[in-house]
N, C-alpha and C positions, 0 to 999 in steps of 0.2 A: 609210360613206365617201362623201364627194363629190368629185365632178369633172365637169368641165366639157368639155360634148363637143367643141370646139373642140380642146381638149388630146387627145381620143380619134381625131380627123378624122388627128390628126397620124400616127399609124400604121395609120390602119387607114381605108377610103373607107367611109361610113355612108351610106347611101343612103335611109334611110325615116325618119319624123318620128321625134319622139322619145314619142311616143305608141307606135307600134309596135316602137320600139327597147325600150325596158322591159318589152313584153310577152314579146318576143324572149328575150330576157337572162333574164328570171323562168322561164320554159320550159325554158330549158337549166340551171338553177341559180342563176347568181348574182341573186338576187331582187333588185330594184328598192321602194324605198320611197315612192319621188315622185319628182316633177322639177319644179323651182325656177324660175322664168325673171326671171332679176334684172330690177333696174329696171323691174317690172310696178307699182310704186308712183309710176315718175316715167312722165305722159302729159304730149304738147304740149307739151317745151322742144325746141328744136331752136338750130343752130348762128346767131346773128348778128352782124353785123360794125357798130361805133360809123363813124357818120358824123360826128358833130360831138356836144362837149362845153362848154355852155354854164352859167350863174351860173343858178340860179334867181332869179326876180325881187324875190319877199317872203318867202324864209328862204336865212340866211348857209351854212348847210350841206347844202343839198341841189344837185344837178345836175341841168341836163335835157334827156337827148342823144337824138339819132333814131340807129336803129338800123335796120338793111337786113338784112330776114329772108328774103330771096331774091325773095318774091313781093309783099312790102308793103314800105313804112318807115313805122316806128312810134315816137311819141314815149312815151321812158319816163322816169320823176322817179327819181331814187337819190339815196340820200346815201351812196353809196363815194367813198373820194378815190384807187383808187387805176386806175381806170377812162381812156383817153387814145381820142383816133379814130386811127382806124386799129385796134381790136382785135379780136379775136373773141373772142364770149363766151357761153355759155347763157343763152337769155333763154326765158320762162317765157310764154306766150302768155295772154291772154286765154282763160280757161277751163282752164287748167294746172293737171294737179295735182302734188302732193312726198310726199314722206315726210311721216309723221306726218301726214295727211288732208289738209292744208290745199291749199285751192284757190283760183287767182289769177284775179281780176275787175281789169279797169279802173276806173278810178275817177279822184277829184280828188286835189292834194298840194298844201294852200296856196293853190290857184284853178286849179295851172293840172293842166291832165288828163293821166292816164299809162295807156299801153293795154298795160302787161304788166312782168314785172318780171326783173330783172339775177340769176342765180344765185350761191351761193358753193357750196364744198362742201359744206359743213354743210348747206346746204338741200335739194341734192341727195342727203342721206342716204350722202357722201365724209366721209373722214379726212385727214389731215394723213400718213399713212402709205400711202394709194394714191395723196396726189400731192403729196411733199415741198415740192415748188416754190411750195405753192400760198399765198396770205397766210395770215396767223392770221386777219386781219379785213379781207374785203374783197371783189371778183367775182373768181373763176376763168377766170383769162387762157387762153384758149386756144391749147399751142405751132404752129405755123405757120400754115399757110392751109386754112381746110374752105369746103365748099359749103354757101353758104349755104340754112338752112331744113332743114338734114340733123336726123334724129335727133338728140339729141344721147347717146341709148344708145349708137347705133352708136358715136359718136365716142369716146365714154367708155367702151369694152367691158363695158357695163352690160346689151346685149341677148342675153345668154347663157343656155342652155338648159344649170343645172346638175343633172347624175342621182345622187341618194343611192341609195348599195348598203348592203343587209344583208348582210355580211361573215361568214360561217360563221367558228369557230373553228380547224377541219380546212382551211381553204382561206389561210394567207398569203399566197402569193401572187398573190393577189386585192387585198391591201393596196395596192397600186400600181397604178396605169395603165397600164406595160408587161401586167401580169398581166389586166388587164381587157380590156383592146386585144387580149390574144392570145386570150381569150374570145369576144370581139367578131367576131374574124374566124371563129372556125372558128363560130358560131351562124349569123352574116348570109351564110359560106359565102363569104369576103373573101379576100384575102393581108394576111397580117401582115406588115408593116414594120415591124423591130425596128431601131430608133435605131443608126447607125456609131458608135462611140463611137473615137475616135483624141486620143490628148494631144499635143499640141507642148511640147515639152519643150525651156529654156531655157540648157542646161549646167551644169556644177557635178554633184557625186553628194549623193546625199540622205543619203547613210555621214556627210558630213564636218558634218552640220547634227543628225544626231540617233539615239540607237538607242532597240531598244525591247528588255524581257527579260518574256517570261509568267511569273508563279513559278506562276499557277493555270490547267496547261493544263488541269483537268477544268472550269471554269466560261468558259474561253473559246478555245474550239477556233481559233480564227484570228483575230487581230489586225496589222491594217495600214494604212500612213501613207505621204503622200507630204507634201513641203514646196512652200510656197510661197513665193515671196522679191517685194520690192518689190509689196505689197498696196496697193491704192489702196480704201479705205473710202470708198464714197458707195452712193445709193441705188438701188435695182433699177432695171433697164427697165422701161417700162410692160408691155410683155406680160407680164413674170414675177409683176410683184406685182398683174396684174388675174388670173392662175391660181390662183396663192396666195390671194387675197381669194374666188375662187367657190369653193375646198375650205375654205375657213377658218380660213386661216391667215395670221397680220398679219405684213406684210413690217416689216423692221429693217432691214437694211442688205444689200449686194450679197454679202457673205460667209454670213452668218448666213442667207440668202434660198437662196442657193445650196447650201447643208443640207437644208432643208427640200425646197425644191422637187425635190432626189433622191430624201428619201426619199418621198416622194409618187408621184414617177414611175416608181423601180426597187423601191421597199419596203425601200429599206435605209437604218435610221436614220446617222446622221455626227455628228461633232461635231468644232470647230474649236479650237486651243486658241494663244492668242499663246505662240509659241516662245519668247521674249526671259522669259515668266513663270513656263516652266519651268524649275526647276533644274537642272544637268549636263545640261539638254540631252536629258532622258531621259525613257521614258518606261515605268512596270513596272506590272504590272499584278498584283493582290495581292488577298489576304481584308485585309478592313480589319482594324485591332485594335482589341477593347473599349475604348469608349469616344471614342474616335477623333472629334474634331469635320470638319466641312466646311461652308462657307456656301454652299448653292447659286444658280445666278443667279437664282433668283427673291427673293433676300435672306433667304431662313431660314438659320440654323442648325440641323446634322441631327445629331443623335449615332448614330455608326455602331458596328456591331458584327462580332465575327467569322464569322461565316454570310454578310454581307455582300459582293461583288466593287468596290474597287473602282481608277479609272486614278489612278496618283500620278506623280510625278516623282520625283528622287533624294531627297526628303525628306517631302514631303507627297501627301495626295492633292489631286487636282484634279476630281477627275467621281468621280460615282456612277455608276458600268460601267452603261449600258442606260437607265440612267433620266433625268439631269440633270448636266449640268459645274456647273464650282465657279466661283464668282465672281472666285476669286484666277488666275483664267487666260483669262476671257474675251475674247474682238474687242472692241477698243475703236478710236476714230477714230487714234490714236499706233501702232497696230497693224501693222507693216512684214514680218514673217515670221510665216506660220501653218503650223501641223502641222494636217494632215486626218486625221482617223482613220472607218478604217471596218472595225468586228469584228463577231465572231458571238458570242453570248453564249449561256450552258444557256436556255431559257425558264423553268424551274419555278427557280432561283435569281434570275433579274430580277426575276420575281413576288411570292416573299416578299420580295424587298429594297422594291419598292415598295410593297408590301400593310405591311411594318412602320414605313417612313416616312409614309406616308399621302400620297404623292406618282405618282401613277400618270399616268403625259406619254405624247404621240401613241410616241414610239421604246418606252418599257417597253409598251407594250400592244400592240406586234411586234413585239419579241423574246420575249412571254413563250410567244406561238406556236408559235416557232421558224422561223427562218430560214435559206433555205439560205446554206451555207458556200462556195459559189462565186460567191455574187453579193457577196459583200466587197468584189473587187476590181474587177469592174465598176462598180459605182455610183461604189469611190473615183475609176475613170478617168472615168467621166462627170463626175464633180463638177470634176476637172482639165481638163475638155475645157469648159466652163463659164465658169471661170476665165479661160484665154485667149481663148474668143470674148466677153467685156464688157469685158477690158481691166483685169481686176482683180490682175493679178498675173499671176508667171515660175513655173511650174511646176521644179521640180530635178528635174537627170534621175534616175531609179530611184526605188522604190518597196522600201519595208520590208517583207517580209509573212513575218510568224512563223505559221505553218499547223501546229497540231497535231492538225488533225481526220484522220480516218481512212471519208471518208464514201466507201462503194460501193453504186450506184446497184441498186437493186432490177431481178430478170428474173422473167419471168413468162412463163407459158407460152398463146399465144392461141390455144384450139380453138374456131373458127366455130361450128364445130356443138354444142359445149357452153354456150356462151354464148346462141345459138339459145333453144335449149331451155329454158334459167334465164330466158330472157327472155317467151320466147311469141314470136319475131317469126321473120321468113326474112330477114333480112340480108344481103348477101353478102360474102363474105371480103373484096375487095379494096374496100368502102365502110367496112368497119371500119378497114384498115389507115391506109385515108387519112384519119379523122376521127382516129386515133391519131397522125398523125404532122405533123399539123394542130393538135393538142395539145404537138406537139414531144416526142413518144414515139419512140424508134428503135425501128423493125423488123424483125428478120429472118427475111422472107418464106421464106426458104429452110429457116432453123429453125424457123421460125413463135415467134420469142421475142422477148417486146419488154423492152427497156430503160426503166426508169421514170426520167425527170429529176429531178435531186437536188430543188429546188423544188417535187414534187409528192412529199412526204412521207405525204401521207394514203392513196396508191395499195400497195397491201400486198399484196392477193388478187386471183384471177381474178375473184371477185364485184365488185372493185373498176374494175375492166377493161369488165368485162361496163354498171358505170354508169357510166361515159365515155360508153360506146358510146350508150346508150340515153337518156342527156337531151342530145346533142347529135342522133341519131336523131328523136326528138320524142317524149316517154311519150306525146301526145295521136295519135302515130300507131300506138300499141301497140296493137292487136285487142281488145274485152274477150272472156274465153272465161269457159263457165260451169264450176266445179269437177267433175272428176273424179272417181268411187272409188267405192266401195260405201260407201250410207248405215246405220247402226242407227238403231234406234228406242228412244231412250231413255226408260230407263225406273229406278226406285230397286228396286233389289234388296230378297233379304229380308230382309236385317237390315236396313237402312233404313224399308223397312215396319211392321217391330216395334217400331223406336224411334219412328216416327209414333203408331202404334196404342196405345202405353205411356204416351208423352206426352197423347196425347186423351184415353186414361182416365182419370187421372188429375188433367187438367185440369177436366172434367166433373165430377170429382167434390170441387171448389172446392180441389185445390192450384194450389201458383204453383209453375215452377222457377226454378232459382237455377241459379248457376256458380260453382264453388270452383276453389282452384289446387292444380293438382297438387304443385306444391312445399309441405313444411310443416317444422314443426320435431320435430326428436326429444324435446322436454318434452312432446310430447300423449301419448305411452305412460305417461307418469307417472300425466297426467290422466284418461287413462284406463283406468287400477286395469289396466294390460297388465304377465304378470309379466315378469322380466326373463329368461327363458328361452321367452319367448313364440317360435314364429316371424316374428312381424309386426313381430318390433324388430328384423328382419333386412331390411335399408333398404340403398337403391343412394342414396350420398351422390355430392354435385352438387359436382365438383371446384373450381367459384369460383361460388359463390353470393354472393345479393344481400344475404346475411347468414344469420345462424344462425336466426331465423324461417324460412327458406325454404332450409335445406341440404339437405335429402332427397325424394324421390320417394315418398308418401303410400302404406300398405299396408291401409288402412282409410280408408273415407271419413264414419265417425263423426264424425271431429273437426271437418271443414268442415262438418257439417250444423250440430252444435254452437255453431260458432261463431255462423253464422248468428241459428241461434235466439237464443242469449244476446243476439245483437247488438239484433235486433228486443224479448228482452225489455227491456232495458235504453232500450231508446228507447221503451217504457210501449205496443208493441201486445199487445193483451190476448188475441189470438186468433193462430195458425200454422199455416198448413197448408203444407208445401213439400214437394217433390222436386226430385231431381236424379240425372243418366245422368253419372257421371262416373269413369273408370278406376281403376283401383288397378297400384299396379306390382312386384311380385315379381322380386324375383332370381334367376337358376336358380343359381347360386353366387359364392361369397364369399370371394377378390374379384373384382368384374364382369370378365368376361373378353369378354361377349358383352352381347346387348342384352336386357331382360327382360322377363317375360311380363306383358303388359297385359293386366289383366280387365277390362271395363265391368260398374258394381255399380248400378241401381236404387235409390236411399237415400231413405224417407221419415221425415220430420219431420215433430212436430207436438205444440204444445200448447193450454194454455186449455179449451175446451169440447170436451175429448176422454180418452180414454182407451183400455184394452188392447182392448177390444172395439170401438171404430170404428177403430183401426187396422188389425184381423183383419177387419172386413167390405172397408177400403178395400183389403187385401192380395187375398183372396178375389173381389171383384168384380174386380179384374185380372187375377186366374186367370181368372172366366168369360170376360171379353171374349176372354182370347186362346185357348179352349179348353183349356183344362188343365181335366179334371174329378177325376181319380183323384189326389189329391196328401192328407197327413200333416201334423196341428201338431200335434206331440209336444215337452211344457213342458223347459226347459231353466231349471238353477238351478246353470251352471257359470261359464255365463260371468263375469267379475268387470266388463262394463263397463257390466251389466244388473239390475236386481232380481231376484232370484231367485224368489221367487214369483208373478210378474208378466210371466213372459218363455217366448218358444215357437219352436221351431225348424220350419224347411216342411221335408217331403221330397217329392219328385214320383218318382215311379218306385224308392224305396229312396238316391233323390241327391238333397243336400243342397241346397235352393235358398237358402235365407236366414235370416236371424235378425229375430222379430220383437218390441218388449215395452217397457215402460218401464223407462228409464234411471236405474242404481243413483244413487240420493241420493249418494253421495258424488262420482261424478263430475260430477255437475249442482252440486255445490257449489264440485270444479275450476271448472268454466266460468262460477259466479255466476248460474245459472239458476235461480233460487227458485220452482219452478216443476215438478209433475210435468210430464215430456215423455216423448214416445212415438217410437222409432225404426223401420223397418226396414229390413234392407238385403238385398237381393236378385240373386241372379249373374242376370247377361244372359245367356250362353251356356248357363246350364242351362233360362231360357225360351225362347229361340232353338230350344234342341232339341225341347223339347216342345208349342211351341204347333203348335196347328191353325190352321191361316190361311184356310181353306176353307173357304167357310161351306154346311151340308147342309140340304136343303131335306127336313122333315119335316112331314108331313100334319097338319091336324088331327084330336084322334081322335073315331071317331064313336061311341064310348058311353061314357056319364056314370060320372066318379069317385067314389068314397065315400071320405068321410072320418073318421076317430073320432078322442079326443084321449085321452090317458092321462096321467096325472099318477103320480109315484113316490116313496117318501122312500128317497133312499141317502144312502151316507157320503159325508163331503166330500171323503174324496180320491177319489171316482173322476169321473173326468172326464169332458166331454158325448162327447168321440168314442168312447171304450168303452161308451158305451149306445148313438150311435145305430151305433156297426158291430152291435152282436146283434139291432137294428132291422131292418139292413139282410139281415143273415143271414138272421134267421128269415122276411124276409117274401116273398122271393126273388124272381121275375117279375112279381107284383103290383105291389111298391112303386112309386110311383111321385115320392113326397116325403116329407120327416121333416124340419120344420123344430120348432124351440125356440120355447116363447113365453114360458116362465115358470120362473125361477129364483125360491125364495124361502128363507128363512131367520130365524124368530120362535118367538113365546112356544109357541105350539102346535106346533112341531120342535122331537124331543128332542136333546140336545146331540150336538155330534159329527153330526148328520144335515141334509141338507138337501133339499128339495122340488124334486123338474125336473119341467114340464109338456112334452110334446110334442103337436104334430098331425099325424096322418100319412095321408096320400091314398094309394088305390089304385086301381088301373084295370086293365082288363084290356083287351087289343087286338082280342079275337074274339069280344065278349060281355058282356051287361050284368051286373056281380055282384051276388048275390044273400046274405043276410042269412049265412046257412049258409057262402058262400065269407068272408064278412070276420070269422065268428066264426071260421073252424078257425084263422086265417092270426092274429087277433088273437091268441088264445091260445099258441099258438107263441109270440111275441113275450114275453107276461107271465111263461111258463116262462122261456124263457131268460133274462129278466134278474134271474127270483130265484133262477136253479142258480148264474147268472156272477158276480152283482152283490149277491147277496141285495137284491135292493130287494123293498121293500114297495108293495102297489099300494094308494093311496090312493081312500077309497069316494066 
């Protein structure tokens, strides 16, 4: 918003540039954008007065008069005709510059010489609408007598120092110059002079000229009119329409002028409607009806609807409530009785009505705020006090005001010392109350309770109390203090550490993770050969899902991994490694009555250059990193969403940590994966419990291991970990490793049998062993695996 501080001097004494006024102002809140200073484009024309007006000698159209600029007289050449001696008029100096760059030299006209040149308004960067009077074509007559050689800013209220405000949403009344003014004073520490506002009122009742009827008092809590009678339409004063021109607003006529310039100064939009073009005299205010036309004055037609408010007379409407009058009722020069109206409107109905017409005007973009409902009748009396001081019209006695608002003023409770303390400052009571009341806040000291003025709508809380106080205080006088409290030292817990440590294993060992949604669909149980008495078809469905792909809460995270995979195979990459930590969600019963139990599950993927055995080393080397030493892969051939001979369950402690193996061919034909792939899926919480996160520092040992290798032929069903446990048995404190190097199966195995090689080191901690200690311990071993195993030891 602009304004022009000459209009701000009027209430309120400003005593500092307007360099430190904007600082000022910004400091307390209402932020400052710039300041303007007009006519900084017009330098060197000042006021001069025509001595003589003479023919030029060799051209029929031009003049060439001396002019008396106070301190010189100067001959200049024009070709105006409408120029006389005796005038005054802006003449543009030698070296002068205008609007639009241009700058004025002496020079010759035809032979003879001209030392400066004659202004119109045009040149001067003026309208025909800041100065009626003035030609269409010709020098700008100056009205009465100036000193000569004067500015001619001054003269032309052109040397104004105008201040653009950024206007908060929460602050309306701020919208106005009253509201800025009353800012103004309590920053600079002023008295506010708030405007007398008194009508002269001409006789007659304003009953016998017109009534008004709300049918929608929830969109317009108070509407009110007073009449005018014997309107004289002519053009502003010059003070009003040089006001209006520094906020930005182009003067029309002294009525239409006189609208505006209220709402500018009190924040309360008006609108004027010739009497004579309303019907019955009346005036109701109503939802418009579907479809309902209005041509507003800017000459559109608007098609209105019923969401809509708007002002009609006994048959039509006339205005759109808040936003724009209608053309069929506007001040024209024939114009002899007007109706002033000045209401409150909902803000959030002004809004859509202007946001659906695509018509948003200086009044809807303060009403959509909200404005208070006691300045209705103030500004209508201002705009009537208006009225009779230009001579534009008889005011009728009384005033219409239909009030259906119910507004009561907010109380708040002021504790010093609680506000103190939200603040950080030492304040004292009686400099609170006075900056509150400086604000126009009533106090009662005795209650210590203040009254919030309907106009400050945004004031709700003591917090809100408490920033009054503190941005007309000064924040830059608030102390900085350092934070108080006891500090921790943050740090990621253990389970956070374990999912670090799980993630780097893994990642080391060339997977990628991924992220899948916990939401999926109930066709992956299909897909995944799950029976239909499964537990895990027992699913917490999503009351409005994004569709039936993503109705349920996932109980396995097979199928994300799945998808995954297909997805990559299907886009031709030849190779996969993935993982991913991502929940599973269980029901405690059915149906959900409470919230359910989240697992986080460990899931690895992977195909191409892999198989059941680099998934068991990559499962296995996860176990080392987090310490799990004692843990079981015992084969499982139940599951249905697994190969059966190809798949193996972990246990750690006799509890079940995961499933690991390559994926039944027929599920991989659900998901279009043509492709052996390998899964597994592993609980968090049962690693959680059992890893070792501590890492022990063990010596190197100081005498040399021995090592010997044995090769066996057993039957195919028995498995590596039933040989190396009788490994382990028989060899007891010794042992000290039993790794696998050689599985074989050919023409030299007889059928049904197949060939494991091991190598096995021992050591002993107190002692070098000798040939005698690794035969008795060796032999041990060969017994046991042909009582357990019947294996055969190969020569």
């Amino acid at each position: 918003m602009k304004i022009p501080m000459s209009w701000l001097k009027d209430y309120v004494d400003i005593e500092v540039t307007p360099e430190e006024y904007a600082s000022a102002m910004t400091m307390s809140g209402s932020k400052v954008e710039g300041i303007e200073k007009t006519g900084e484009d017009i330098q060197n024309v000042v006021v001069g007065k025509i001595l003589t007006v003479e023919k030029h000698p060799d051209a029929d159209k031009l003049q060439v008069s001396q002019v008396d600029l106070g301190d010189e007289v100067v001959q200049i050449v024009t070709g105006a005709t409408n120029i006389y001696a005796g005038a005054c008029i802006p003449v543009a100096r030698h070296g002068a510059k205008l609007p639009g760059g241009v700058t004025i030299k002496k020079g010759k006209l035809r032979g003879v010489e001209s030392n400066g040149m004659m202004c119109s308004i045009e040149e001067l960067g003026l309208t025909k609408e800041d100065y009626p009077n003035a030609p269409d074509h010709g020098i700008l007559i100056l009205d009465g007598e100036y000193a000569l050689g004067k500015d001619i800013k001054e003269v032309l209220g052109l040397n104004e120092n105008v201040i653009e405000f950024e206007i908060t949403s929460n602050r309306p009344d701020c919208l106005s110059v009253i509201g800025l003014a009353r800012e103004t004073a309590v920053t600079l520490d002023k008295v506010f002079k708030r405007p007398l506002v008194k009508v002269k009122e001409a006789g007659e009742d304003v009953s016998a000229y017109a009534s008004i009827e709300v049918l929608a008092p929830d969109l317009c809590p108070r509407y009110a009119a007073r009449v005018i009678k014997n309107v004289k339409i002519e053009p502003s004063p010059k003070w009003m329409r040089d006001r209006l021109r520094a906020c930005g607003v182009r003067s029309i006529n002294n009525i239409v002028d006189i609208t505006n310039y209220v709402m500018l100064e009190f924040g309360q939009p008006m609108h004027a409607f010739d009497l004579k073009n309303l019907s019955g005299n009346k005036i109701v205010v109503r939802r418009a009806e579907d479809e309902e036309i209005i041509q507003t004055l800017d000459g559109q037609e608007r098609k209105l609807d019923s969401s809509m408010l708007v002002i009609a007379d006994a048959e039509k409407p006339v205005a759109v409530a808040g936003v724009m009058g209608g053309a069929n009722s506007e001040v024209t020069q024939d114009t002899k009785t007007i109706l002033f109206e000045s209401a409150n409107f909902l803000g959030s109905s002004i809004r859509l009505t202007a946001k659906k017409l695509g018509m948003r005007t200086e009044a809807s973009a303060r009403f959509e705020k909200g404005l208070d409902v006691n300045n209705v009748v103030r500004a209508l009396d201002r705009a009537c006090q208006l009225i009779t001081e230009l001579g534009a019209g008889e005011v009728v006695n009384g005033i219409i005001d239909v009030n259906n608002s119910s507004v009561t003023p907010v109380q708040l409770k002021l504790r010093p010392d609680k506000i103190n303390a939200f603040l950080g400052t030492n304040i004292s009571k009686e400099y609170m109350v006075d900056i509150l009341r400086k604000l126009e806040f009533e106090v009662d000291e005795e209650k210590m309770l203040v009254t919030v003025p309907t106009f400050r709508s945004d004031v709700e809380s003591e917090a809100d109390l408490a920033e009054e106080i503190a941005r007309i205080y000064g924040y830059d006088k608030i102390e900085s203090t350092l934070l108080s409290g006891k500090t921790t030292q943050g740090r990621k817990n253990r389970k956070q550490l374990l999912e670090d440590k799980i993630k780097n294993c893994l990642i080391a060992q060339g997977l990628s993770e991924i992220i899948t949604y916990s939401f999926t669909s109930p066709k992956i149980f299909d897909y995944l050969n799950i029976p239909q008495d499964s537990e895990l078809r027992k699913v917490v469905t999503i009351s409005n899902p994004l569709g039936e792909e993503n109705s349920i809460m996932r109980t396995t995270t097979l199928s994300g991994m799945l998808e995954v995979m297909a997805r990559n195979y299907n886009h031709r990459v030849e190779q996969v490694k993935l993982f991913e930590l991502g929940s599973i969600y269980i029901p405690k019963a059915l149906p959900v009555q409470e919230l359910p139990e989240e697992k986080l599950v460990v899931t690895l993927g992977m195909y191409g250059e892999s198989d059941f055995y680099l998934l068991k080393g990559v499962v296995e080397e996860l176990l080392y990193i987090l310490g799990i030493q004692e843990y079981e892969i015992i084969p499982e051939k139940n599951n249905p969403s697994f190969h059966p001979g190809r798949t193996a369950k972990v246990y750690i402690n006799q509890k079940e940590l995961g499933i690991m193996g390559e994926v039944h061919p027929d599920v991989l034909e659900n998901y279009e994966l043509a492709v052996r792939s390998y899964v597994a899926m592993l609980d968090f919480n049962t690693l959680l419990e059992n890893a070792n996160m501590v890492a022990q520092y063990k010596p190197l040992p100081k005498y040399p291991a021995v090592t010997r290798d044995i090769a066996m032929l057993v039957k195919d069903e028995i498995m590596v970990k039933q040989i190396e446990d009788i490994i382990k048995q028989c060899s007891g404190k010794l042992l000290e490793d039993v790794k696998l190097f050689d599985v074989y199966k050919g023409k030299q195995i007889p059928e049904g049998m197949k060939s494991v090689a091991y190598s096995i080191t021992f050591r002993a901690s107190d002692r070098t062993l000798t040939d005698e200690d690794i035969n008795k311990v060796f032999n041990k071993i060969i017994n046991g695996l042909k009582t357990n195993l019947d294996a055969q030891l190969r020569e």
